[in-house]
C-alpha positions as CSV (number, residue, x, y, z in Angstrom):
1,X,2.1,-97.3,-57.0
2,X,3.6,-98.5,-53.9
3,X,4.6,-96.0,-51.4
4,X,7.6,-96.1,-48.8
5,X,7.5,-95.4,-45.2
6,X,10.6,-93.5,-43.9
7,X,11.8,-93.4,-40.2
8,X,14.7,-92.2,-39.1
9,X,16.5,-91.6,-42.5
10,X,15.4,-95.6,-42.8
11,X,13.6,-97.0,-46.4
12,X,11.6,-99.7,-45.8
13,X,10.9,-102.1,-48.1
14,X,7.7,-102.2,-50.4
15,X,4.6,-104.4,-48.9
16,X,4.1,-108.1,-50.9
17,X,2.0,-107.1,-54.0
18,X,-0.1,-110.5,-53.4
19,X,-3.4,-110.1,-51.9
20,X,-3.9,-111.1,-48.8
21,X,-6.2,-114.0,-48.0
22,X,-8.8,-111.9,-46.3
23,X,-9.6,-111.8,-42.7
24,X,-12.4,-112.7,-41.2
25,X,-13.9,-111.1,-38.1
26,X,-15.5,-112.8,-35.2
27,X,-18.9,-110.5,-34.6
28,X,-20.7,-112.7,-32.6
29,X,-20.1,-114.5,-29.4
30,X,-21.9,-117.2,-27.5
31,X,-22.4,-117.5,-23.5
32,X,-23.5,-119.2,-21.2
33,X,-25.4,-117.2,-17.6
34,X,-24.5,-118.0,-14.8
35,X,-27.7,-118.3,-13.5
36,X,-30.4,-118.1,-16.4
37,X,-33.1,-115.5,-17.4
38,X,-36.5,-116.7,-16.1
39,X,-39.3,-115.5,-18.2
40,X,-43.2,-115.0,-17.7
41,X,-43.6,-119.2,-18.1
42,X,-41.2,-119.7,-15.6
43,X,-38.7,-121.3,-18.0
44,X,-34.8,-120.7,-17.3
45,X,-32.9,-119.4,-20.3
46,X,-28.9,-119.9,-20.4
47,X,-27.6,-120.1,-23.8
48,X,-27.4,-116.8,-25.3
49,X,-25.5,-114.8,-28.0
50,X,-23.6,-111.1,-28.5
51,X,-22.8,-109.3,-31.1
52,X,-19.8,-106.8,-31.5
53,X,-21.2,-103.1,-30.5
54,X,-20.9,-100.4,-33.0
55,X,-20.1,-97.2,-32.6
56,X,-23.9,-96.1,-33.0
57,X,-24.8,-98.7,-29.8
58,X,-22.6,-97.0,-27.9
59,X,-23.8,-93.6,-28.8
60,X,-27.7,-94.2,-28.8
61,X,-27.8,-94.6,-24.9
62,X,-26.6,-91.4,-24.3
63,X,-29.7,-89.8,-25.8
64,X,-32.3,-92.0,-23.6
65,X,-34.4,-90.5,-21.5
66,X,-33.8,-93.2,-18.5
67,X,-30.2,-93.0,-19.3
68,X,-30.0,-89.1,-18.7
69,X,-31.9,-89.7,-15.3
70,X,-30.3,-92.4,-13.9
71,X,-26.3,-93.0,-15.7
72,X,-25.8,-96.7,-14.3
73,X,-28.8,-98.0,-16.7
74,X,-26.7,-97.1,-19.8
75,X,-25.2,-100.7,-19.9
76,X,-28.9,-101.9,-19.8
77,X,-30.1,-100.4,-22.2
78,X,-26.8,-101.1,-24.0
79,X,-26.7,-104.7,-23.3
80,X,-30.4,-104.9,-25.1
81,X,-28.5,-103.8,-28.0
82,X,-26.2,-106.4,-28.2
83,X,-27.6,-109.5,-26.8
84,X,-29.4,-111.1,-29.9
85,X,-30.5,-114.2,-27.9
86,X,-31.1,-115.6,-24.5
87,X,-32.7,-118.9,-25.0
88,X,-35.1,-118.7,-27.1
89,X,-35.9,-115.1,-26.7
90,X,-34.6,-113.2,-29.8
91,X,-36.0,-109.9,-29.1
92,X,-34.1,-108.6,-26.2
93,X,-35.9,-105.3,-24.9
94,X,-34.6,-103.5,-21.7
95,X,-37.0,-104.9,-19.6
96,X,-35.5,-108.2,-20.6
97,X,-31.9,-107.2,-19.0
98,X,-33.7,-105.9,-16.2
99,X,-35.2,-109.1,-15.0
100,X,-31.5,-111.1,-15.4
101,X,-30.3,-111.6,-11.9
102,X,-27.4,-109.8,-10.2
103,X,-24.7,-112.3,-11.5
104,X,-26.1,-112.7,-15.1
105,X,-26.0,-108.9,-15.7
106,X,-22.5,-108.6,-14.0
107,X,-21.0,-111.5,-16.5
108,X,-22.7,-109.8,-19.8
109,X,-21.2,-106.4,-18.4
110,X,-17.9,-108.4,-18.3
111,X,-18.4,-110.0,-21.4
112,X,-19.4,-106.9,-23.5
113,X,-16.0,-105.5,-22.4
114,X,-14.0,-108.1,-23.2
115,X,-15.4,-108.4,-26.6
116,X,-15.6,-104.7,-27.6
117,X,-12.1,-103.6,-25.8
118,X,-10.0,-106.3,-25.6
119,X,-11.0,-108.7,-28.7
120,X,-11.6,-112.0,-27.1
121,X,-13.7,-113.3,-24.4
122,X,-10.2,-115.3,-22.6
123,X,-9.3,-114.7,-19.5
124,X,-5.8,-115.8,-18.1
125,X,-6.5,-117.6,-14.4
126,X,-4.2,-119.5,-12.3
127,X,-4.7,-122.5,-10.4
128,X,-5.0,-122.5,-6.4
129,X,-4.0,-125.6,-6.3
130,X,-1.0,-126.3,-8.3
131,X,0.0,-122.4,-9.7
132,X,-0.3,-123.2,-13.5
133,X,-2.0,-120.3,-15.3
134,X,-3.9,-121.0,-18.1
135,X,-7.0,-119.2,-20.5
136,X,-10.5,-119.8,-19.8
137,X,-12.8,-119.0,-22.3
138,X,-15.8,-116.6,-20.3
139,X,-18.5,-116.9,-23.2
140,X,-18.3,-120.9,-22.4
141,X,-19.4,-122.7,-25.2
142,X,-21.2,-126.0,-23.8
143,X,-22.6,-126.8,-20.3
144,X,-20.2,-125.7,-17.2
145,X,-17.5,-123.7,-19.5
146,X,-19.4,-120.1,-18.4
């Protein structure tokens, strides 16, 4: 059985009874650093991916030790819950994200936002030169897009 919504003294009408062709949800996102992790070999790292955060990510921080003595490493050792990739490292730890550089930690901050709040990893930027805006994807998906 279908059931009505009333507003305002207003019937609306029932919903379609054909299913809906399911939707599907984007979980994980590529990226591209800025700069590149540098592991213990030396080798620069760039390509990387994130997955959507659930609510259990963003709760287990809160009972880490380092997080309770220090606040501002709760997004590291939330980022090493989400990153599934940089390079070829699949098993990001904390000390991982602690050895990204300034500008690599500040886009994955940016990018975790932009995923888990807003949806999307687009970001609306306008032209110095000629003042037409347009999107930008931040993840980047090839060389130069990041």
């Amino acid at each position: 059985m279908r059931r009505r919504s009333v507003s305002a003294g207003e019937v609306l009408p029932d919903l379609p009874t054909e299913a809906e062709p399911p939707v599907r949800l984007q979980t994980e996102f590529t990226f591209h650093l800025p700069r590149g992790y540098v592991d213990e070999d030396g080798q620069v790292h760039r390509d990387g991916s994130m997955r959507l955060a659930t609510a259990r990510d963003e709760l287990a921080p809160l009972i880490d030790v380092r997080v309770k003595q220090n606040p501002a490493y709760l997004s590291v050792v939330l980022l090493s819950l989400v990153v599934t990739r940089i390079g070829t490292i699949t098993t990001i730890r904390t000390e991982t994200i602690e050895r990204l550089f300034a500008s690599d930690l500040a886009f994955l901050q940016d990018l975790y936002r932009r995923i888990n709040a807003e949806g999307h990893t687009l970001a609306e930027v306008t032209c110095p030169n000629c003042d037409t805006s347009f999107d930008v994807d931040l993840a980047g998906s090839r060389l130069g897009e990041s």
